[in-house]
Steps between C-alpha positions, in 0.01 A plus 500: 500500500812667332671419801440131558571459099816702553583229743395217319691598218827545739477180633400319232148414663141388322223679625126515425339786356171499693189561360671629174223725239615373170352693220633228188295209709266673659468357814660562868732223624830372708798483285801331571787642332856566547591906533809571217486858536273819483437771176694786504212730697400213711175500347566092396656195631699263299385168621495124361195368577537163610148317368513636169890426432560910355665773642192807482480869588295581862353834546568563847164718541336180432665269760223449834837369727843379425514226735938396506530089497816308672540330204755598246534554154372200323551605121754724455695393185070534351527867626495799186494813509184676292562856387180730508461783245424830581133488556579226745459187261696199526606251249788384302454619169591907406222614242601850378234777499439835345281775625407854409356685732366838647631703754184323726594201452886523536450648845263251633761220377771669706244508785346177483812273361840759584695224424383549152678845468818383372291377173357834426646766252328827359561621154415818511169414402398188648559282803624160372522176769719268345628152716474161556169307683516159681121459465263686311201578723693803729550682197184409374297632773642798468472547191126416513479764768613758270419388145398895420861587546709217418627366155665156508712457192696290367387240788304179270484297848321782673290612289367114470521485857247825486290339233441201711426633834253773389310219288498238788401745765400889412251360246286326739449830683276600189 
């Protein structure tokens, strides 16, 4: 699949993403969509996506078949570039965040997200991750994962975020 994008994107080509597992819709479908270019670990595909008129983020993992059209780029002036974040969010806005942790949960952040050890800092005492998010929920998750050993401070939008999840879903496990 990397391969057929890689040559999509060379030559400028769309291609459909067969049977593509989208977790936001929920649902497994063709995609049309113009390949801009892939995530620095090739883990994502830039793409515009022609029915919806926005340029997303494609996990490769979740792509059945890249199947390479003959026709061209339709859209490219509508083409953007998204960044993603460090626990492999994308979005356009940067929403600083502040978090004390343990020695536990600092290593399973390098191991899980090792992009995110450029954020982290130790103060003798503490292990402090302190950077910018595109999207709340990667951060989230983790955080959830580890609430015993992870302070968010300083972070309003998180800690709402937090709030909002746990009421909507944890509570109706009880």
């Amino acid at each position: 699949n990397i391969m057929r994008l890689r040559q999509a994107i060379d030559e400028k080509k769309q291609v459909t993403l067969v049977r593509y597992e989208s977790g936001n819709t929920m649902s497994i479908s063709d995609r049309l969509v113009e390949p801009i270019k892939f995530s620095s670990n090739y883990r994502d595909v830039y793409a515009y996506e022609v029915s919806s008129g926005i340029t997303k983020v494609f996990k490769i993992s979740r792509i059945g078949l890249v199947d390479v059209s003959l026709a061209d780029w339709q859209h490219e002036n509508k083409h953007e570039i998204i960044e993603t974040d460090c626990f492999r969010m994308a979005g356009k806005e940067d929403i600083p965040v502040t978090l004390k942790m343990t020695l536990k949960a600092k290593n399973l952040l390098i191991e899980e997200y090792p992009l995110a050890s450029k954020y982290i800092s130790y103060d003798g005492k503490d292990w402090w991750f302190k950077g910018n998010v595109k999207d709340l929920a990667g951060v989230g998750r983790f955080v959830i994962g580890l609430a015993d050993q992870i302070s968010i401070i300083n972070t309003p939008q998180l800690t709402l975020h937090l709030e909002y999840f746990t009421n909507k879903h944890i509570i109706k496990l009880i």
